[in-house]
N, C-alpha and C positions, 0 to 999 in steps of 0.2 A: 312398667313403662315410665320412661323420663318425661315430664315436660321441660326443665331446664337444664339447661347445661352449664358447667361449670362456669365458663365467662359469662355466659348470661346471669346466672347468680352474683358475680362479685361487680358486675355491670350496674342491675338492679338496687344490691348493696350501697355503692359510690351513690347513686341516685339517690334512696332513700336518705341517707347522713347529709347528704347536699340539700334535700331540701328540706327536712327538719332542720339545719344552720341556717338557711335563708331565713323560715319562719321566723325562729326564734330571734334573728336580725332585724327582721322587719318590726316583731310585738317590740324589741329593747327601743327601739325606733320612734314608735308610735310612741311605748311611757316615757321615754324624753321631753318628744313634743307637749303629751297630756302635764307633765310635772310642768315645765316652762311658761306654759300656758295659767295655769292655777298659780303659780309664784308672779306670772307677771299679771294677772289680775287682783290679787291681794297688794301686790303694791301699789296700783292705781287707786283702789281705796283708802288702802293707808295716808298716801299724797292727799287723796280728795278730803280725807278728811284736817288732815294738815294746814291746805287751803284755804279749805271754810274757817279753820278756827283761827289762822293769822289774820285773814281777812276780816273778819268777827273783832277782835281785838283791835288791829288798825282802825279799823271804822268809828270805834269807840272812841278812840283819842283821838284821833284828827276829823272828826267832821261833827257836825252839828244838827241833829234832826229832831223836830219839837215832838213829831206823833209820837216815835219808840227812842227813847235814848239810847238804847243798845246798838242801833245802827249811828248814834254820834252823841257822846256829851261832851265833846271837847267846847270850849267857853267862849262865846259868841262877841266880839266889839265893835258893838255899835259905832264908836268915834268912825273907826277906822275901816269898818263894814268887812270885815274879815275873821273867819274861825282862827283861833289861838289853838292851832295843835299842842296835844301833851299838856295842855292848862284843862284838868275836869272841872267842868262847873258841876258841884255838888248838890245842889238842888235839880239838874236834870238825870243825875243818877237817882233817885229818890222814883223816876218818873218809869223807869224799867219794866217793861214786861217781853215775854218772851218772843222767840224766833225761832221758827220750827219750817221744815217743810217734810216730806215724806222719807228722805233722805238723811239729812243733817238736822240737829236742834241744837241751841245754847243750854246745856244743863248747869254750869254757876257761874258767876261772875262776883268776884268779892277783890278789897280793899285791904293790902297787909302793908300798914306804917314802919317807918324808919325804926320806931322803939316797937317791932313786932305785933304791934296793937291792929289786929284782924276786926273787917267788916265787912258783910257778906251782904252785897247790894240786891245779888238776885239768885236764887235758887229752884229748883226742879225737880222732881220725882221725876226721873226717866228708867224705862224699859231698856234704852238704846246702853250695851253693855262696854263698847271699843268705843271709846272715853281719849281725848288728848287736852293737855292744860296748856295755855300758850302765857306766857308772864310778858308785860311790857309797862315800863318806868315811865310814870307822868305825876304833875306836879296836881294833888286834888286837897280845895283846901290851902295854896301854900306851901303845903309839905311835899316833900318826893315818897310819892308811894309804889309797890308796886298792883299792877292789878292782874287778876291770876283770870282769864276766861277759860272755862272747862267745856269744849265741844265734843260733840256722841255720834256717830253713826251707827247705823247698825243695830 
């Protein structure tokens, strides 16, 4: 005895292949979004860590903070009651220590002169592995140097 019959077989057929191609549309669908998703999370860190290290770096040469110098050694006049962006007072670099939060840290900060003559103001053992250098030209000492900040996430 039959239970199907021919149309109903090639019926059934059409059905089946139609929704195994859905499926398989719908899973292509989903790893789209899951890739899209993971690529545009990796760049907001990327950024963030970008961020922090421009910002890390600007701060240093345009402002002036006596607790950590690393949040500002740029060179303080009294005459004129105003920070001298891009002029390091070299004795508040001397005064360096670190800047950490659970997220971002400063892992180095050094000093490379006109005649390549390297000085490494502040250094770090870090765990944190996704590492960026941000370089920004200011006059320390007189001379134009540049100063290299290395910040970490992650």
């Amino acid at each position: 005895m039959r239970i199907t019959t021919d149309k109903g077989f090639a019926f059934s057929l059409d059905a089946g292949i139609a929704f195994v191609l859905a499926i398989s549309m719908l899973f292509l669908v989903i790893s789209a979004i899951a890739q899209s998703v993971n690529e545009k999370v990796f760049a907001e860190k990327k950024f963030e860590l970008w961020k922090n290290t421009v910002f890390a770096a600007d701060s240093l040469v345009k402002n002036s903070n006596e607790e950590n110098s690393l949040l500002g050694s740029a060179f303080f006049d009294a005459e004129k009651h105003r920070v001298k962006s891009n002029e390091i007072d070299s004795k508040k670099l001397q005064k360096i220590f670190g800047f950490e939060n659970k997220e971002f840290e400063i892992k180095l900060v050094k000093i490379i002169f006109r005649d390549l003559q390297e000085k490494i103001v502040f250094s770090k053992n870090s765990e944190k592995k996704n590492c960026l250098a941000v370089e920004r030209i200011a006059l320390v000492d007189g001379r134009i140097s540049k100063i290299v900040v290395v910040g970490c996430n992650e």
